[in-house]
N, C-alpha and C positions, 0 to 999 in steps of 0.2 A: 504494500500500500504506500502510495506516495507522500509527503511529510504533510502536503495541501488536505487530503484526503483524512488525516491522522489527526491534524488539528480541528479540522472538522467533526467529527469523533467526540476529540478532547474538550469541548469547549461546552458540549452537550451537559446543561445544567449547572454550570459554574458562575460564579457570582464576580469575581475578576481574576485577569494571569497577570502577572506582573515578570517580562512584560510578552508580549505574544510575539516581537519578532524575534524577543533572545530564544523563546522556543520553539519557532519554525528553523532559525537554525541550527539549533540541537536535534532535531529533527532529520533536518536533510544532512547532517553529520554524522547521524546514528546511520541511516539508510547508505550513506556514502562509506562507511570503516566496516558498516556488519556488526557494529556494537552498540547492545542495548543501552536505553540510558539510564543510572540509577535514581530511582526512584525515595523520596525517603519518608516516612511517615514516625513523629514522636509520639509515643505511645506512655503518657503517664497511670502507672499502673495501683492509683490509689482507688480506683471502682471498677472493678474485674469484668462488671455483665455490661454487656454490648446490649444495645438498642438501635432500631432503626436510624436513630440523631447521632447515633457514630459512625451508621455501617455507609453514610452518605459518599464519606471520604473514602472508605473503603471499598465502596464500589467500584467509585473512577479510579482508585488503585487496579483494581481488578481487572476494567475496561484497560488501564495504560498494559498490565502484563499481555492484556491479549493481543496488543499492537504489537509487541514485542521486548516489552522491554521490564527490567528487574526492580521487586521494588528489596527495599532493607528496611525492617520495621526496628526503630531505636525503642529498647524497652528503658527504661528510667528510671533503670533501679536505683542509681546514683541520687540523680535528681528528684527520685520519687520520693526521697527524703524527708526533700525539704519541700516540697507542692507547690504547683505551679499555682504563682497570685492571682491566674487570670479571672477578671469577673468577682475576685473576694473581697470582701469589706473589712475583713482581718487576718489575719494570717492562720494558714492552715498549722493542723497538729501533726507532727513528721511521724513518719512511718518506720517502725525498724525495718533492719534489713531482712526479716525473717515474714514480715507483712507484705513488704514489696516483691520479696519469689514467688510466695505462694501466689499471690496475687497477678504476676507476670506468668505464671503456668498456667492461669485459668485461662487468662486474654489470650495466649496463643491457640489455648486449643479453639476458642469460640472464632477466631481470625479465620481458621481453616475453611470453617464453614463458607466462606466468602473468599479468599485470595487461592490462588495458584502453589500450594506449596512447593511444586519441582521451580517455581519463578519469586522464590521471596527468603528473603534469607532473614536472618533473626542476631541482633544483637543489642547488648548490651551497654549502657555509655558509661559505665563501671572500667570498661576495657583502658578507656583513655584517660576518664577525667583523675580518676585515682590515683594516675601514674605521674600525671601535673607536679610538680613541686611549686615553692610557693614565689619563685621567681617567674615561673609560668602561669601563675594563678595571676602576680599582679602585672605581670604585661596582658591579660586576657581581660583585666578590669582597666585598663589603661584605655580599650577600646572603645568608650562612650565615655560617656558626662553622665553624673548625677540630672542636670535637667534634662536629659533626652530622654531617661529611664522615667523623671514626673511627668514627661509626653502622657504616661500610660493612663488611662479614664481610672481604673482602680487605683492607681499608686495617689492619684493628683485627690483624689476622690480620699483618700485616706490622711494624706497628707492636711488636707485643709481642713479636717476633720478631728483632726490631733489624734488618728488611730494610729499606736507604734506600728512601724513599716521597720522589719529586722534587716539589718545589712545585707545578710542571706539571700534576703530575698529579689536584690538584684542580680544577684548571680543566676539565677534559672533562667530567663532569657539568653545570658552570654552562654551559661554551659548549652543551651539547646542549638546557640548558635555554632559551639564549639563540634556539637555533633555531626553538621555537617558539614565544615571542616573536615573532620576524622575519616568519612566517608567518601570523602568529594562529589554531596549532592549532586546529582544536575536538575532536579526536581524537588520540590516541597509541597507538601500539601495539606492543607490542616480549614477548618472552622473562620471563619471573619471573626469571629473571637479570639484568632491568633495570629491576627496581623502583623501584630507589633515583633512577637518569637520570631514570625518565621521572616520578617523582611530581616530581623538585625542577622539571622545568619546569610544571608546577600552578603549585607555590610562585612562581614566578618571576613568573607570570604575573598572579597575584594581588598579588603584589608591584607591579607595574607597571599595577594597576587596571586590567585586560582579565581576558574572562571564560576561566575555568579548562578547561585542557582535560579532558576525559574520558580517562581512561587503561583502557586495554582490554590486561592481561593474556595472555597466549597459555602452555598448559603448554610442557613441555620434550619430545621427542619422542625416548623409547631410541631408539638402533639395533639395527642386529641381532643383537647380543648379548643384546638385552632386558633389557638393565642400566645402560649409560652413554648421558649423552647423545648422541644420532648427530653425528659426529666423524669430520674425514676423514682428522685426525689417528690415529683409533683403528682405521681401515678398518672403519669399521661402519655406513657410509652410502651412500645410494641416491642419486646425482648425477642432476641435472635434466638434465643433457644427454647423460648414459648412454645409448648404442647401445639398442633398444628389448628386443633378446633380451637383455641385460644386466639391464637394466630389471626385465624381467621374471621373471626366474630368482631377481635380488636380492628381489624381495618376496614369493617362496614363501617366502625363508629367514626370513622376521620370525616369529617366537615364536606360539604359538596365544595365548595369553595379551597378545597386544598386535594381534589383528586389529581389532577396535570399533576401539583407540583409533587405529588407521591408518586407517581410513573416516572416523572421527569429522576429525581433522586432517590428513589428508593428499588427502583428498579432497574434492567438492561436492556429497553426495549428502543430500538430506533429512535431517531430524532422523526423523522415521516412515520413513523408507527403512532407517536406520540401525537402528532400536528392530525393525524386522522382523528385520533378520539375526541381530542377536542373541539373541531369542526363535527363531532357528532352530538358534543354535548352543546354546541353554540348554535345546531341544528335543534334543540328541544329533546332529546332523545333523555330520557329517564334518567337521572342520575345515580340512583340503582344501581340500574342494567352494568351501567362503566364498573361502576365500586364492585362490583360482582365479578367484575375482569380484572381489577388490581388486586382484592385479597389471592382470590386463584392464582395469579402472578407472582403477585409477592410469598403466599407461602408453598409454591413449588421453588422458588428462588430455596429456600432453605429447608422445604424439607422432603421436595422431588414430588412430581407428577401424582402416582396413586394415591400418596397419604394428603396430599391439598385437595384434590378431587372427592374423596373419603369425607374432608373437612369442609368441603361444601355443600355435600350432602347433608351433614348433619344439622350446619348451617339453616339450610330449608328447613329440614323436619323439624330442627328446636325453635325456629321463628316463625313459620308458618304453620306447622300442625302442633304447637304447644307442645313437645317433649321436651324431656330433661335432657341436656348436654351430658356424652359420655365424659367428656375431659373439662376440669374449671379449675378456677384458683382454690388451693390449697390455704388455710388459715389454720395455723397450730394453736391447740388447744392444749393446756399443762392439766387442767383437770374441769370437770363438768360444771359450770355455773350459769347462771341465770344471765338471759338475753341482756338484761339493763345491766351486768356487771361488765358485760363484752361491748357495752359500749367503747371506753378508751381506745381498746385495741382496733375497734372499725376507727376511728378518727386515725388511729396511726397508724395506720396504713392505705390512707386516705380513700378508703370505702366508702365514707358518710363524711359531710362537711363538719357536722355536729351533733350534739344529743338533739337538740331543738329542733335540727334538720329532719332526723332520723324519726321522731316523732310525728310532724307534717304527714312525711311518707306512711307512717302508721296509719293517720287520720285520712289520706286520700287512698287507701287501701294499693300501697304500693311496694307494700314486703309481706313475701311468701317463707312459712317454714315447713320443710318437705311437702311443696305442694298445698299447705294449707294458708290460708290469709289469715295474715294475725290481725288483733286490735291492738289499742294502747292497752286493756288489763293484760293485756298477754308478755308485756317487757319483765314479767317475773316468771317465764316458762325457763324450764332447765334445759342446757345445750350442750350435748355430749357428741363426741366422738361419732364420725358417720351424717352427722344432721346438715341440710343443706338449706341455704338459706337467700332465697332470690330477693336484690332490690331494684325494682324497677319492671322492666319489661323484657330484658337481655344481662343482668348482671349475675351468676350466679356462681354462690361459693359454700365448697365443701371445710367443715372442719374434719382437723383430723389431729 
């Protein structure tokens, strides 16, 4: 495929390249030598479970191996230490080094699911940064300003705010910049919430006379609220290793108004694949009908053909003829207690907004226990092991 042809490809749901002709001619330099280009991806390993709002990037990763080319996934055991500041209003809590493996084994095996592994190689920024002494440490801090680093929305945001901002904590940009140095990126790609990481490794890079990587943008992907970024903090994300009736039931509930952009990044389907459904959905054609082509899609994406097809069926039968879901979320139970004592644990795990909330749903007759409709005298029924508890019209979960 020619490097015109590959940019074309690559640009498919991307938010900005910075900049597009330094990557057409990495491009037509990889096509010209027969040598891939590397690819690099930072990977901080302090929340192990993938979600659709990761696997964005990881796609177009996915898409770049099939073009031909290698990506190297940096895991941050190093740097997972000390946590990336991006987006925090205080400083995270460091990770031993015994949190950050286990942690970094889970993320590779749920990677598989989605990358090429004969095309991605796996390392570590321990390899390098460790080996630093601390005349290397402070020629690596010599390379920005203190005010370049309050550029950042978080740091400026904390600073003016009198929240301690630890010296540490400018170091995670430079080390992530340092990564790809170590590698000799020719590619980056990360979240618009990591603009700032990934341009200073360019800088860094140019700094140290090697050529600059390409940094390739990825947007931000709502959940299914259709409002914040999908967050597993906010229970409004779709998990790559979600049971497949799961899977599927969770991407009916995405928004009509965010189907495209779920094909667009969530999935691997053409750019004209993609420009047809939505001249069908800007034709009037059922919004549905589409959303019934993206779950199938997306959970053959991960979990193949028969078992999504299986998971569509059931889909029908639990939403159309009223039966129970063979597969649902899971809610651990320590021992048998009463509905109104399990309230906390639905708020924390954001099942119910609140008790007030959850009692509404009582009085509009909108929570089932196995099958039966409760009242408000019923928040003092006993809830044991096996019992299943529907809220709403589609929500339903097994204790166990």
């Amino acid at each position: 495929m020619q490097a015109e042809e590959q940019l074309v490809m690559i640009k498919k749901g991307v938010q900005e390249i910075i900049s597009e002709a330094d990557l057409l001619k990495k491009l037509e330099n990889s096509i010209a030598t027969k040598t891939p280009l590397i690819i690099k991806l930072g990977l901080d390993p302090s929340a192990p479970d993938i979600h659709l709002g990761h696997a964005v990037v990881l796609r177009k990763m996915k898409q770049l191996q099939d073009l031909g080319h290698h990506v190297v996934l940096i895991i941050g055991d190093f740097t997972g230490q000390i946590g990336d500041p991006t987006g925090k209003a205080q400083g995270r809590q460091q990770l031993s080094a015994q949190q950050v493996q286990a942690n970094a084994e889970t993320y590779v095996t749920q990677l598989t699911k989605i990358l090429d592994s004969q095309k991605t190689s796996v390392r570590f920024n321990s390899e390098w940064l460790t080996k630093m002494n601390f005349a290397e440490v402070l020629r690596l801090a010599s390379s920005t300003t203190i005010s370049r680093m309050l550029e950042r929305d978080d740091f400026q945001t904390r600073y003016r705010n009198q929240v301690p901002i630890g010296l540490h904590e400018f170091f995670y940009p430079l080390m992530q910049a340092q990564d790809s140095v170590a590698i000799s990126a020719d590619i980056e790609l990360g979240g618009t919430d990591q603009t700032f990481n990934i341009l200073m490794g360019r800088q860094l890079q140019q700094q140290q006379n090697l050529a600059k990587q390409v940094a390739i943008f990825m947007p931000l992907l709502e959940g299914l609220d259709g409002i914040h970024k999908m967050s597993k903090s906010l229970n409004n994300y779709i998990g790559v290793n979600e049971a497949p009736p799961i899977m599927f039931k969770k991407v009916m509930e995405v928004p009509d108004k965010l189907i495209i952009k779920y094909f667009e990044l969530a999935t691997d389907l053409h750019p004209q694949q993609i420009n047809e459904l939505s001249q069908r959905l800007a034709a009037g054609e059922n919004p549905r009908d589409i959303k019934l082509e993206l779950a199938l899609e997306i959970t053959t994406l991960y979990h193949g053909s028969p078992l999504a097809e299986a998971a569509a069926q059931e889909f029908k039968k639990v939403f159309k003829q009223g039966a129970m879901p063979e597969a649902m979320p899971l809610i651990e139970l320590q021992q048998a207690t009463t509905l109104e004592n399990l309230l906390p644990l639905l708020i924390e795990k954001k099942i119910i907004a609140s008790k007030s909330a959850f009692r509404r749903l009582l009085q509009q007759k909108g929570v089932h226990l196995n099958q039966h409709l409760l009242e408000l005298e019923d928040l003092s029924l006993t809830i044991t092991s096996g019992d299943i508890l529907k809220i709403g019209k589609k929500n339903f979960y097994r204790f166990d």
